[in-house]
Kinemage of the C-alpha trace (Angstrom):
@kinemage 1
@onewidth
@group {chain A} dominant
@subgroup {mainchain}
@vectorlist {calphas} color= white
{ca unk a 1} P -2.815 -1.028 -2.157
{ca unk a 2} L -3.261 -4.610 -1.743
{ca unk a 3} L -7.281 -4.970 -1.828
{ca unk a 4} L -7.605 -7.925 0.681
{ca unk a 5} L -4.181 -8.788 2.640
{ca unk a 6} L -4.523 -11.600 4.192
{ca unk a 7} L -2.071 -12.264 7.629
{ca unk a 8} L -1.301 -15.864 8.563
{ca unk a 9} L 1.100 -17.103 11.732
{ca unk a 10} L 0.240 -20.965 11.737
{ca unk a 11} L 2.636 -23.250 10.060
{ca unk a 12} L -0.187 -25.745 9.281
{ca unk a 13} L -0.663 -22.955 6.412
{ca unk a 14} L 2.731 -22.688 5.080
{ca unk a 15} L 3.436 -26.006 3.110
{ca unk a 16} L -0.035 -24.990 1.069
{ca unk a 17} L 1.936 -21.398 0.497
{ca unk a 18} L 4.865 -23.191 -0.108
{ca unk a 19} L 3.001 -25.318 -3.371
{ca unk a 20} L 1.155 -22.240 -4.278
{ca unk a 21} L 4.686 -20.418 -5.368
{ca unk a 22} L 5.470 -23.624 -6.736
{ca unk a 23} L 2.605 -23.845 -8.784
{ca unk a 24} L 2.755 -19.995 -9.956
{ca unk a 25} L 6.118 -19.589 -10.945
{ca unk a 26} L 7.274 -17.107 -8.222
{ca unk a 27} L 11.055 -16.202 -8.285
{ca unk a 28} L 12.061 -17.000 -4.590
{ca unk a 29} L 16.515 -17.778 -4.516
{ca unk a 30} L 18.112 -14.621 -6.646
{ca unk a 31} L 20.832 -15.546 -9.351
{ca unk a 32} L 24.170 -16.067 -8.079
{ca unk a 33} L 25.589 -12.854 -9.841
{ca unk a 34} L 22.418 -10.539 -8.453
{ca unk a 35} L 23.567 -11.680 -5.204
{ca unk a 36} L 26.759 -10.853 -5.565
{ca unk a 37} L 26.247 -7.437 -7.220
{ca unk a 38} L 23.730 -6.465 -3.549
{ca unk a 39} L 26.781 -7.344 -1.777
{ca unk a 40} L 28.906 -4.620 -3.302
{ca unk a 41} L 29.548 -1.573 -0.822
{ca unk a 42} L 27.435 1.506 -1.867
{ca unk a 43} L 28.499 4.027 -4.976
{ca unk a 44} L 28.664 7.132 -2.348
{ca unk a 45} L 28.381 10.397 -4.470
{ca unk a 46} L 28.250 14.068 -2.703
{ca unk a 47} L 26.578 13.040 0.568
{ca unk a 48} L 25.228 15.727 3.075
{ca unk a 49} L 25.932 14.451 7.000
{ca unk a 50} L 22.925 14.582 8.603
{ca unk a 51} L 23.599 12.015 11.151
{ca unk a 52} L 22.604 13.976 13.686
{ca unk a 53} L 18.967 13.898 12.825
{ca unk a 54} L 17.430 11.806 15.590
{ca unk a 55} L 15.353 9.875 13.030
{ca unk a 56} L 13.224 6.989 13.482
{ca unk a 57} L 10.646 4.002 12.065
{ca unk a 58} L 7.606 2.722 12.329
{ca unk a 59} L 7.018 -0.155 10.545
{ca unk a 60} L 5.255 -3.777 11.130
{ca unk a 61} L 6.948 -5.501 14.118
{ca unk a 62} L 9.498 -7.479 12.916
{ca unk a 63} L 10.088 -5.495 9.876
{ca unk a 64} L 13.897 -5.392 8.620
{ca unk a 65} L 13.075 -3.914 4.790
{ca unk a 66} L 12.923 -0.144 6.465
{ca unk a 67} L 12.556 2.298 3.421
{ca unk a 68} L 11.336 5.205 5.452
{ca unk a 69} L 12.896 7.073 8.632
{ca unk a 70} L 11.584 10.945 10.229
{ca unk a 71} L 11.603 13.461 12.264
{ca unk a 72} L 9.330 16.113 13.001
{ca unk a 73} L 9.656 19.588 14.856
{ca unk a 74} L 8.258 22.438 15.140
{ca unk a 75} L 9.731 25.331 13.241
{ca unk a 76} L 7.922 28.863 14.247
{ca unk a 77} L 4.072 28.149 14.164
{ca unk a 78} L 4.515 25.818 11.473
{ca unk a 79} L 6.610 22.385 11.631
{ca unk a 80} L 9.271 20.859 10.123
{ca unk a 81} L 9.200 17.022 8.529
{ca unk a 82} L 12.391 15.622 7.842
{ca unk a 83} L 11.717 11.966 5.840
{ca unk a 84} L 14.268 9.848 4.675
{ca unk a 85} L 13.769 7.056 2.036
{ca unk a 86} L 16.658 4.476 0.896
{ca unk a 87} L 18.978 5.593 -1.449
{ca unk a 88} L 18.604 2.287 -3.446
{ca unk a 89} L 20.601 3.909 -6.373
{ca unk a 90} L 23.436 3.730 -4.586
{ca unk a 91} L 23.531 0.215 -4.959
{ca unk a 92} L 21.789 -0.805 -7.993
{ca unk a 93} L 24.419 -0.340 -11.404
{ca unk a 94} L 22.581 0.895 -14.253
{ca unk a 95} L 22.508 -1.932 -16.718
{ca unk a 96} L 23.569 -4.199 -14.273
{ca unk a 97} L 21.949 -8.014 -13.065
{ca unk a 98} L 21.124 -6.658 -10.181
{ca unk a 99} L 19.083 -3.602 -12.415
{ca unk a 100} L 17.692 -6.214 -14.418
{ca unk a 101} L 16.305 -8.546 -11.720
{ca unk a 102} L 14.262 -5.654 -10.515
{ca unk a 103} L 13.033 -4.782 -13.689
{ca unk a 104} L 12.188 -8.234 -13.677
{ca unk a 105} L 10.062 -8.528 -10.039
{ca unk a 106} L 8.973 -4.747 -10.239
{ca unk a 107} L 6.957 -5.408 -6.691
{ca unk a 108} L 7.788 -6.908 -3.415
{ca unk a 109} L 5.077 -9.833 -3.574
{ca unk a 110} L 3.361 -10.223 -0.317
{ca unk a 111} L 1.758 -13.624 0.634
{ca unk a 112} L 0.373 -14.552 3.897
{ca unk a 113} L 3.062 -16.257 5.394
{ca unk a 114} L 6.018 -14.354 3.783
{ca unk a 115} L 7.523 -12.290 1.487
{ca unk a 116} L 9.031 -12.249 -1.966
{ca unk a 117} L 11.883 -9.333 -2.014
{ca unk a 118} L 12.152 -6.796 -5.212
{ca unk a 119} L 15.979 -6.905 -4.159
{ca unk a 120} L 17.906 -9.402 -2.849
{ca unk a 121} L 17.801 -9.385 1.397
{ca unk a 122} L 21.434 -8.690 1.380
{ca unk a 123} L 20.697 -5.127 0.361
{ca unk a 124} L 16.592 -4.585 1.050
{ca unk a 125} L 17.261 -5.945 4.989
{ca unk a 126} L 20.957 -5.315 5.508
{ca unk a 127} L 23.068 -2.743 3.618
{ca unk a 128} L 20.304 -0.183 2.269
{ca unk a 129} L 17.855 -0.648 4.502
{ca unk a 130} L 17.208 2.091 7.633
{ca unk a 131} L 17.870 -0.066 10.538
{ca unk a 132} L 18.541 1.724 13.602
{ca unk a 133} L 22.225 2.538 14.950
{ca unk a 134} L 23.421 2.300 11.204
{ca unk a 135} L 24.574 4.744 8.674
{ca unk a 136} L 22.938 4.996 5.644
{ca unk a 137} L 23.091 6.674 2.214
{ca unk a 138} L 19.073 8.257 1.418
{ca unk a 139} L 16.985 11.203 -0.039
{ca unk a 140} L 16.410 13.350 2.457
{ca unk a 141} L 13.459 15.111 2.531
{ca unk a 142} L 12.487 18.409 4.029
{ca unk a 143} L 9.050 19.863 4.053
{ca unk a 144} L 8.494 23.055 6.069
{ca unk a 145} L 4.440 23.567 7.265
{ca unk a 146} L 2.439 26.048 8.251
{ca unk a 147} L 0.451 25.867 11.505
{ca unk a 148} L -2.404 24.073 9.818
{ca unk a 149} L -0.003 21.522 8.462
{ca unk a 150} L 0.003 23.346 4.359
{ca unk a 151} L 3.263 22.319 2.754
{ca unk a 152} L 5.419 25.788 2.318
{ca unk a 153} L 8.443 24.773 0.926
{ca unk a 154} L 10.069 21.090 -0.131
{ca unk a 155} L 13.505 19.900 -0.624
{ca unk a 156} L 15.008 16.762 -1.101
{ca unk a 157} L 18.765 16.007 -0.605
{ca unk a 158} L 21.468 12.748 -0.713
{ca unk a 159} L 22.505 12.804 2.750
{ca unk a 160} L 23.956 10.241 5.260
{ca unk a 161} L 21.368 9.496 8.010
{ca unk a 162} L 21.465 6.993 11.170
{ca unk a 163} L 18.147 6.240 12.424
{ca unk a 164} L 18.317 6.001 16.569
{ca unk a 165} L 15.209 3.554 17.147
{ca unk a 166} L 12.993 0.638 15.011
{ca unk a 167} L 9.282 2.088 16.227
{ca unk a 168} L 5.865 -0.434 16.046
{ca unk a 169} L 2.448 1.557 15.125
{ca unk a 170} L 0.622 -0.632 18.246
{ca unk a 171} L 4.037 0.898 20.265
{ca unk a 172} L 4.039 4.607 19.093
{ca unk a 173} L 0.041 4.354 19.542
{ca unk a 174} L 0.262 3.208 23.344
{ca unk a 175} L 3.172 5.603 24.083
{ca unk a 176} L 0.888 8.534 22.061
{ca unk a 177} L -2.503 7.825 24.326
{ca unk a 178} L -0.217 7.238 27.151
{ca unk a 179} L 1.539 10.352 26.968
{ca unk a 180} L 4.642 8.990 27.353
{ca unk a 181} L 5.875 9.753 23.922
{ca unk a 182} L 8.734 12.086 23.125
{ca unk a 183} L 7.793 15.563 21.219
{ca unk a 184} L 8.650 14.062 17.799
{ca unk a 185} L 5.904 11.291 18.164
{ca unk a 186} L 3.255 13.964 19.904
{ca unk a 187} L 4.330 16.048 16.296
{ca unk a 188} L 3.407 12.960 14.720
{ca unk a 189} L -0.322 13.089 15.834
{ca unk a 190} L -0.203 17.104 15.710
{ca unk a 191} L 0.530 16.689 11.915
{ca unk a 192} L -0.980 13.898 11.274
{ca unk a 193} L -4.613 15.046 11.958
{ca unk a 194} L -4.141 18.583 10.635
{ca unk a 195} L -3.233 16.342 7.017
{ca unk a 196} L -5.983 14.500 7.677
{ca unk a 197} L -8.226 17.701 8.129
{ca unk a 198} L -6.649 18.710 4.942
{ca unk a 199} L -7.460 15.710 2.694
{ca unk a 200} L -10.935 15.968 3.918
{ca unk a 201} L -10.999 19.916 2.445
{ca unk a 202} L -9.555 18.841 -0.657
{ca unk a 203} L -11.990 15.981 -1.145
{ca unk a 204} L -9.266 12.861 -0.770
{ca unk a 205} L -10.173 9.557 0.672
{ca unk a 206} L -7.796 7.387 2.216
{ca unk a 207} L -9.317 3.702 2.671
{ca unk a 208} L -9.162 2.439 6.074
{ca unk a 209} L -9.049 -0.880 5.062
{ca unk a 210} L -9.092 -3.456 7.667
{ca unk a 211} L -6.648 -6.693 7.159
{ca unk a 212} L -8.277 -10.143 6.690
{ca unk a 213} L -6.630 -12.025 9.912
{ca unk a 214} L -6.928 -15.557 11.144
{ca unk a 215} L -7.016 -16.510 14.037
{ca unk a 216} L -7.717 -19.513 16.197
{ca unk a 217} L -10.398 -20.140 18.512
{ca unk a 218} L -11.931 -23.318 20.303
{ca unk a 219} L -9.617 -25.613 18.495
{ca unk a 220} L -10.919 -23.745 15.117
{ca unk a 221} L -9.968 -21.559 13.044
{ca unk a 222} L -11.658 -18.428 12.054
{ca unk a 223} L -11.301 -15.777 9.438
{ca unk a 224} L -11.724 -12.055 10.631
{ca unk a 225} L -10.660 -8.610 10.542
{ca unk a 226} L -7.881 -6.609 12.038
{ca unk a 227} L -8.610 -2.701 11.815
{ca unk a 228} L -5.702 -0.168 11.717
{ca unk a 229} L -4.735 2.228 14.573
{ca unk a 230} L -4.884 6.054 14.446
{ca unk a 231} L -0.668 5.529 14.148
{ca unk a 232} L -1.285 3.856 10.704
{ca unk a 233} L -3.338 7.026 9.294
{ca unk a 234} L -1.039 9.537 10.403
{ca unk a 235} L 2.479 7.604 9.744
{ca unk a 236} L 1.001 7.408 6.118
{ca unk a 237} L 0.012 11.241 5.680
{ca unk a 238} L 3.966 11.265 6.153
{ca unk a 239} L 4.254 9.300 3.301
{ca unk a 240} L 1.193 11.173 1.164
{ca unk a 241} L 2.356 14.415 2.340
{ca unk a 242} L 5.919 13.543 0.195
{ca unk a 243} L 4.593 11.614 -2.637
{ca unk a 244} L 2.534 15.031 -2.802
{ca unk a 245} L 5.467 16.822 -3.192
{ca unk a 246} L 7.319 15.355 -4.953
{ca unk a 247} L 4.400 15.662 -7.752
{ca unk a 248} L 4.320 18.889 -7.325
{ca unk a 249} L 8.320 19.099 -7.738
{ca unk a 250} L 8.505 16.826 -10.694
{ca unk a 251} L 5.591 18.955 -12.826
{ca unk a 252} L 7.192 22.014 -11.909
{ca unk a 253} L 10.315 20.634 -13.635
{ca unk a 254} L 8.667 18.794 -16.879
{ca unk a 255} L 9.937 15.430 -16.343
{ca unk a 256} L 8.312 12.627 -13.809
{ca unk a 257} L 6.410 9.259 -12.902
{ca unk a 258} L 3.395 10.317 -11.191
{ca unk a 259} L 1.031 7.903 -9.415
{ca unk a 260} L -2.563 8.852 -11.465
{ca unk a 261} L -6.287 8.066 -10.862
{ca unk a 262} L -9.133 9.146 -12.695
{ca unk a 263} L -12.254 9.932 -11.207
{ca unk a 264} L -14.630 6.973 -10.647
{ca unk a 265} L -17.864 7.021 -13.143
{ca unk a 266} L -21.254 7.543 -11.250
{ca unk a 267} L -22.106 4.174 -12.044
{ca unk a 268} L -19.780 2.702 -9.560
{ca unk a 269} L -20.405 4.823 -7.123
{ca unk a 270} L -24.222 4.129 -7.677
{ca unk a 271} L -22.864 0.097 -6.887
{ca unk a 272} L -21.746 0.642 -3.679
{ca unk a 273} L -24.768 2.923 -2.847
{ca unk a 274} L -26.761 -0.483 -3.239
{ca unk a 275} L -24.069 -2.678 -1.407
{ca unk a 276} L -24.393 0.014 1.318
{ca unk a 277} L -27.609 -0.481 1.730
{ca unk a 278} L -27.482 -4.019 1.672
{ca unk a 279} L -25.039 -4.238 4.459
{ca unk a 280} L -27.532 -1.576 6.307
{ca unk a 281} L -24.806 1.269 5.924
{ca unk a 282} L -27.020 4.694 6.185
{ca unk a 283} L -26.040 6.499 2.967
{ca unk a 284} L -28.298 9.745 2.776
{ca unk a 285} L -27.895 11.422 -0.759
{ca unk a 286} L -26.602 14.615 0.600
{ca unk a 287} L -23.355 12.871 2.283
{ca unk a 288} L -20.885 12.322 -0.066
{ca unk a 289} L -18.821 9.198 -0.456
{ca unk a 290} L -15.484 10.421 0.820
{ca unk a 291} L -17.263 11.454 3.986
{ca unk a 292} L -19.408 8.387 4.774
{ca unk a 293} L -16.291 6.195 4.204
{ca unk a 294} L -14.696 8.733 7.281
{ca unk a 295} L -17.710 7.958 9.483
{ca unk a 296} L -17.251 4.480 8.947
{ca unk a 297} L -15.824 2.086 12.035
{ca unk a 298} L -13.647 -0.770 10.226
{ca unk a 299} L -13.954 -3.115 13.374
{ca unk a 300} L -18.125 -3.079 12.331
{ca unk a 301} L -18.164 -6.097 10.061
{ca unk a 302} L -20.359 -4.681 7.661
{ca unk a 303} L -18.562 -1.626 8.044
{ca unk a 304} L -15.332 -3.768 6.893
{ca unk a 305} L -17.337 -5.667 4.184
{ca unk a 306} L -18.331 -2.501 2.966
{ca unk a 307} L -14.844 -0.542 2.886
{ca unk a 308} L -13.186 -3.764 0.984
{ca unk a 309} L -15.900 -3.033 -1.551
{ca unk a 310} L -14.379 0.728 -1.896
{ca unk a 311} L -11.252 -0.626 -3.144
{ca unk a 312} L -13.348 -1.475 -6.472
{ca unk a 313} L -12.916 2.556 -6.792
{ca unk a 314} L -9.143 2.293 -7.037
{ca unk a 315} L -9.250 0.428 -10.586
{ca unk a 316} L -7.954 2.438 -13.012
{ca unk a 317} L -4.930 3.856 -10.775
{ca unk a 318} L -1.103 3.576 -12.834
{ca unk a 319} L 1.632 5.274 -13.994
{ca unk a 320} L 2.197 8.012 -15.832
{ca unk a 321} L 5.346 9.290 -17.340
{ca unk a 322} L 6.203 12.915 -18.941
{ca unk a 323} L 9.323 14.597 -19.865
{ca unk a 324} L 10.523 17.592 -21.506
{ca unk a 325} L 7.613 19.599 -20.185
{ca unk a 326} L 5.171 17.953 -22.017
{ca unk a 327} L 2.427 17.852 -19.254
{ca unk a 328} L -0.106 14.702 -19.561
{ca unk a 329} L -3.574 15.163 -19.859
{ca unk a 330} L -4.242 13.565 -16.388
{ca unk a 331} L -1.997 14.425 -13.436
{ca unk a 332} L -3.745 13.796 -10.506
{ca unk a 333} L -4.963 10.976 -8.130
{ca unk a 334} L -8.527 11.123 -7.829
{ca unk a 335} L -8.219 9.259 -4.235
{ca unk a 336} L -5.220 11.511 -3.042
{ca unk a 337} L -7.328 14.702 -4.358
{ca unk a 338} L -4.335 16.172 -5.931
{ca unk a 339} L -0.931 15.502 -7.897
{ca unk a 340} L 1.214 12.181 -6.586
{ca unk a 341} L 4.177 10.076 -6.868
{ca unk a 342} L 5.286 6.894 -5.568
{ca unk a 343} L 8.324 8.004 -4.466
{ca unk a 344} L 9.068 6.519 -0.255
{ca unk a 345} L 8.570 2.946 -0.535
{ca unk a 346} L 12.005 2.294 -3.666
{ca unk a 347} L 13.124 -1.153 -1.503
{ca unk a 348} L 9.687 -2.493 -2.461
{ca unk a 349} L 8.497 -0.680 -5.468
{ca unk a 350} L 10.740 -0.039 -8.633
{ca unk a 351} L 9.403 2.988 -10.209
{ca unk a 352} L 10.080 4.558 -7.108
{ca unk a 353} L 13.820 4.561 -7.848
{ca unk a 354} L 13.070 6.125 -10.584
{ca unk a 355} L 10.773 9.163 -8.498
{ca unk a 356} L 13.144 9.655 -6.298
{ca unk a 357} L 16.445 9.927 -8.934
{ca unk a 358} L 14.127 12.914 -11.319
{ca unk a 359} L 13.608 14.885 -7.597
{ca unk a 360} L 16.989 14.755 -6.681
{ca unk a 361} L 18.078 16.087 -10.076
{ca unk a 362} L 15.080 18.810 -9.958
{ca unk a 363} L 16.061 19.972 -6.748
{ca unk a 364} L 19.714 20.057 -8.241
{ca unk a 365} L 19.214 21.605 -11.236
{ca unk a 366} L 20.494 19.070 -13.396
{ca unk a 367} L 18.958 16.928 -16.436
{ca unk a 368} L 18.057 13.879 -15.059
{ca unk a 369} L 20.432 10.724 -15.534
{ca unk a 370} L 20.087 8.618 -18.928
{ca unk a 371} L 19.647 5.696 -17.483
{ca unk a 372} L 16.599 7.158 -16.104
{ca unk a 373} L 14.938 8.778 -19.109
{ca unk a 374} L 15.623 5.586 -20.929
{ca unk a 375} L 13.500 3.795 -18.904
{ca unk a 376} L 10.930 6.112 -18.273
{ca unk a 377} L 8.805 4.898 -21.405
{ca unk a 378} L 8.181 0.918 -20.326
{ca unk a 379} L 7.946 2.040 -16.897
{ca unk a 380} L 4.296 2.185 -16.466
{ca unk a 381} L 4.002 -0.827 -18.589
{ca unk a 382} L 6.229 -3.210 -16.571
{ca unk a 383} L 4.498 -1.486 -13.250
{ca unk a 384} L 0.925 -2.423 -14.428
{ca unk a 385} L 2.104 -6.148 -15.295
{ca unk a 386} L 3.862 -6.308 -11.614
{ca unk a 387} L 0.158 -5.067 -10.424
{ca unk a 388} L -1.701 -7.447 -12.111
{ca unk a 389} L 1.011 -10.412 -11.051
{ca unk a 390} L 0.399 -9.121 -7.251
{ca unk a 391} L -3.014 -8.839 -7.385
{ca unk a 392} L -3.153 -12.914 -9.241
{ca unk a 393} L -1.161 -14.044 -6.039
{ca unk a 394} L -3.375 -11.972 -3.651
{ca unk a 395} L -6.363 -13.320 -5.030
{ca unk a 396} L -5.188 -17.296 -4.984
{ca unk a 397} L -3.707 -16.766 -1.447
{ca unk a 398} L -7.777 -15.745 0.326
{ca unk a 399} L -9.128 -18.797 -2.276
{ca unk a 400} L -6.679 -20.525 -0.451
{ca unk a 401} L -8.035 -19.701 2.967
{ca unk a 402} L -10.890 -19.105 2.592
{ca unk a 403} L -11.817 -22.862 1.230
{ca unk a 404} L -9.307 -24.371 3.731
{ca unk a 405} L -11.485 -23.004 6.669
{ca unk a 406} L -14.072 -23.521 5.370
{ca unk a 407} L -13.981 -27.304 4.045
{ca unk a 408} L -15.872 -28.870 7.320
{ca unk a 409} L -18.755 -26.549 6.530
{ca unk a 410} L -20.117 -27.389 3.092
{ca unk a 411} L -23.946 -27.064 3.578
{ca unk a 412} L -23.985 -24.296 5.868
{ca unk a 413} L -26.544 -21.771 5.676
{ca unk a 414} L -24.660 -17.626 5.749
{ca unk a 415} L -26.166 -14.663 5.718
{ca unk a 416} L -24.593 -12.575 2.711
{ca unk a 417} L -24.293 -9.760 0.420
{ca unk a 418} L -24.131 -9.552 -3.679
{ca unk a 419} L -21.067 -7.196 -3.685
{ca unk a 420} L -20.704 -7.978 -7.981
{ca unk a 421} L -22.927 -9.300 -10.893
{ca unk a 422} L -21.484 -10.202 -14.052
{ca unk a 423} L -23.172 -7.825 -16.802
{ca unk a 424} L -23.499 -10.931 -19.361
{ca unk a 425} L -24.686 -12.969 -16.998
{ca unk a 426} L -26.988 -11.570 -13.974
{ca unk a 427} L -26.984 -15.432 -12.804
{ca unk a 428} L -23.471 -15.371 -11.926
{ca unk a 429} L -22.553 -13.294 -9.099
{ca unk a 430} L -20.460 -12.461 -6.079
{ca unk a 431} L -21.459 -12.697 -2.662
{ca unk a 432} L -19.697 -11.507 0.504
{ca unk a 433} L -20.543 -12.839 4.027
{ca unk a 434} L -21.289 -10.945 6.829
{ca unk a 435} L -19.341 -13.309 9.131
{ca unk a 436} L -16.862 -14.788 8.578
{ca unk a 437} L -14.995 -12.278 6.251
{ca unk a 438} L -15.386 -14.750 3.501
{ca unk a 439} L -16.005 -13.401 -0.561
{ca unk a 440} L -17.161 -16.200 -3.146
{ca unk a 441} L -18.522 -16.486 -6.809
{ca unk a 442} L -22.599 -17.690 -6.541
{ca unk a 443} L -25.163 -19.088 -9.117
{ca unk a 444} L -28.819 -18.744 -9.209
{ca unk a 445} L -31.722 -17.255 -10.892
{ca unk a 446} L -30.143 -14.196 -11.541
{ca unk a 447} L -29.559 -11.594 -8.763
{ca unk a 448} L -29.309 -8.005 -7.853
{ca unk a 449} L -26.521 -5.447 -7.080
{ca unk a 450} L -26.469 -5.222 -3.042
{ca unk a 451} L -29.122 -7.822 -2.815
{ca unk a 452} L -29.369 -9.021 0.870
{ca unk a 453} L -29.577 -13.129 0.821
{ca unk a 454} L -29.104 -16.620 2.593
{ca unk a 455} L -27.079 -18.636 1.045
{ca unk a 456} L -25.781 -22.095 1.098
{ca unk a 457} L -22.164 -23.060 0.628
{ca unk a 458} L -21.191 -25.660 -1.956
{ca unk a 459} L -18.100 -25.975 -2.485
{ca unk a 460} L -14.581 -25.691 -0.168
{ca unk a 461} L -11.732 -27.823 -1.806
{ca unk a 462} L -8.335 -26.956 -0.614
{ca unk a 463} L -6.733 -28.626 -3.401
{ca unk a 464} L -8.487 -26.731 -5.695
{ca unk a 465} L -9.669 -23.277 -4.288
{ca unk a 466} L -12.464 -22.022 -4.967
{ca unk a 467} L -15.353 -21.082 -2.740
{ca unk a 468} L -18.675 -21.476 -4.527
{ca unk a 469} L -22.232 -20.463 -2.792
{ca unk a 470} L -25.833 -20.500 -4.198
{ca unk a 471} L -28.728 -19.121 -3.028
{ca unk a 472} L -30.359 -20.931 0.430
């Protein structure tokens, strides 16, 4: 989860993007011979039909790199969730350029103004992506419920899909409320909560983190934030609900890439205690974390300053790898409250290639393929370097913006927030604003965890980003 996304639409942005690949070395034009290998039709192996599954997508507007398709109905009291994720193996040779490109990239790279593909658009936007009115090679999922939305059985099968219609979450949200929506979108919301209602009984948390937007106002431009629809929570229980079972599939069989988080150490919960109560969030003792961040409105800003702070709990998450039934000591995600794999996202994220191939072979019967167990061992390794390289990039693309709007106000006075304080040295600090939506290092006498504080900005230099505040 990218801790601050930042979304930008005005070209007087883009050269300054356009230097900042430059400047970190970000692959952008694939090698001749990757290119060429994407362009290769599909290895087709023993393919169910299910074409006639009305599926659909809900994705960004705009979005062509379409990983995921459903379908939901209900089946007795209970429903039925049919989920279909790119069959990138079908395209990607074992041992191949194209395979080693993507070990290469690991991650799609976001940055404000575009995007750098894991696989070449050729293939993640044209031949194995789920566009509508097109048949595709996937994994097809299906999850049978009960009526209060418990998983009671799982599959997952190659099959042939053809999704009918490309789906927006502002869209499926106005035809929801509207109640124009067809069944399988009312199912959506039906299923949806009842997950929902089911992470909160099993202690999970899932951040509604609100996206850092710009936007323009009075000939200026301003940096705020953008809070998620209902339509966003329950099109990603979809996604939980599989990565859930596919967990639970892979440690039944003894081989897998799960998606682990340990449990965060009371002193960083005790941290955001004291940034709660700097930003005036009412944390009583007897309300535990998971359920304050649910009462929380991310369109508040100190509600939004306060749930980018939670993110700080979601160091620690990686990859973990078993085979042969050798269990690791850790198997669950402490945010997902139980067992998980990245497994529904494999145009964007490479180990899920790898999820999705040991299901399909679980589900089969069969020992997984070679190629797959010999990567299994430098998987989490070349995962947590593609993390760290994503999270570099996010962080230089809000210094970017951040001093850029804010270069005409050196001298200000902001109200603000110390969200960290370097153990070594209490003088050095971070400080988040209250408005605009603005984080930056500051230097003083020393400060305190969730102190409350004026302070003075200092420094805004586009050419060399950095935001720098002390205390007013």
């Amino acid at each position: 989860m990218p801790r601050r996304r930042i979304r930008v639409t005005d070209a007087a942005f883009r050269s300054a993007f356009t230097a900042l690949r430059t400047e970190l070395g970000v692959p952008s034009d694939f090698p001749p011979k990757v290119t060429a290998e994407a362009e290769r039709p599909p290895l087709l192996k023993a393919y169910d039909d299910a074409t006639d599954v009305p599926l659909f997508t809900i994705d960004p507007p705009g979005s062509t790199d379409l990983d995921q398709a459903m379908h939901l109905t209900r089946r007795g009291t209970g429903y039925r969730v049919r989920y279909a994720i790119a069959d990138v193996a079908a395209f990607v040779v074992p041992g191949s350029a194209l395979d080693a490109e993507t070990h290469r990239r690991v991650l799609t790279l976001y940055f404000p103004d575009t995007r750098i593909s894991l696989h070449p658009p050729v293939l993640s936007e044209g031949a194995a992506s789920l566009l509508p009115d097109q048949v595709r090679p996937a994994a097809l999922w299906t999850i049978d419920l009960d009526a209060d939305g418990r998983t009671t059985a799982a599959d997952v099968r190659r099959a042939l899909v053809r999704s009918r219609a490309r789906l927006d979450y502002e869209g499926v949200q106005k035809a929801i409320d509207s109640g124009a929506a067809d069944e399988p979108l009312f199912l959506l919301k039906e299923v949806g909560e009842l997950r929902e209602r089911l992470e909160v009984e099993r202690g999970g948390i899932s951040l509604n983190v609100p996206e850092q937007e710009i936007v323009q106002r009075n000939g200026t431009y301003e940096l705020t934030y953008r809070a998620s629809l209902p339509a966003d929570g329950w099109n990603a229980q979809i996604s939980l609900l599989t990565g859930m079972a596919a967990a639970d599939l892979m440690l039944a069989y003894g081989t897998g890439v799960l998606r682990t988080l340990p449990a965060a150490p009371d002193g960083a919960v005790g941290r955001l205690r004291r940034t709660a109560h700097a930003l005036h969030i009412d944390w009583p003792h007897h309300v535990s974390y998971a359920a304050l961040v649910r009462s929380l409105d991310p369109r508040n800003p100190h509600h939004a300053a306060f749930l980018q702070e939670c993110t700080t709990l979601l160091r620690g998450a990686g990859y973990t790898v078993f085979r042969d039934g050798v269990l690791p000591v850790i198997t669950t995600h402490a945010a997902v409250a139980s067992p998980y794999a990245h497994c529904t996202a494999p145009l964007r994220r490479l180990a899920d290639r790898y999820a999705s191939e040991i299901c399909l072979a679980a589900v089969a019967g069969k020992a997984p393929p070679e190629w797959v167990l010999a990567a299994l061992e430098a998987l989490p390794g070349e995962m947590a370097e593609g993390g760290r390289r994503a999270g570099g990039i996010e962080r230089a693309c809000v210094d970017l913006v951040e001093a850029a709007l804010l270069k005409d106000r050196v001298g200000e006075v902001f109200e603000g927030c110390v969200v960290d304080v370097e153990e070594r040295r209490p003088t050095v600090g971070t400080v988040q604003l209250v408005t605009p939506a603005v984080i930056g290092r500051i230097e003083g006498e020393g400060f305190t965890l969730g102190e409350r504080l004026r302070v003075r900005l200092t420094r805004a230099d586009p050419a060399e980003p950095k935001v720098r505040f002390a205390p007013a």
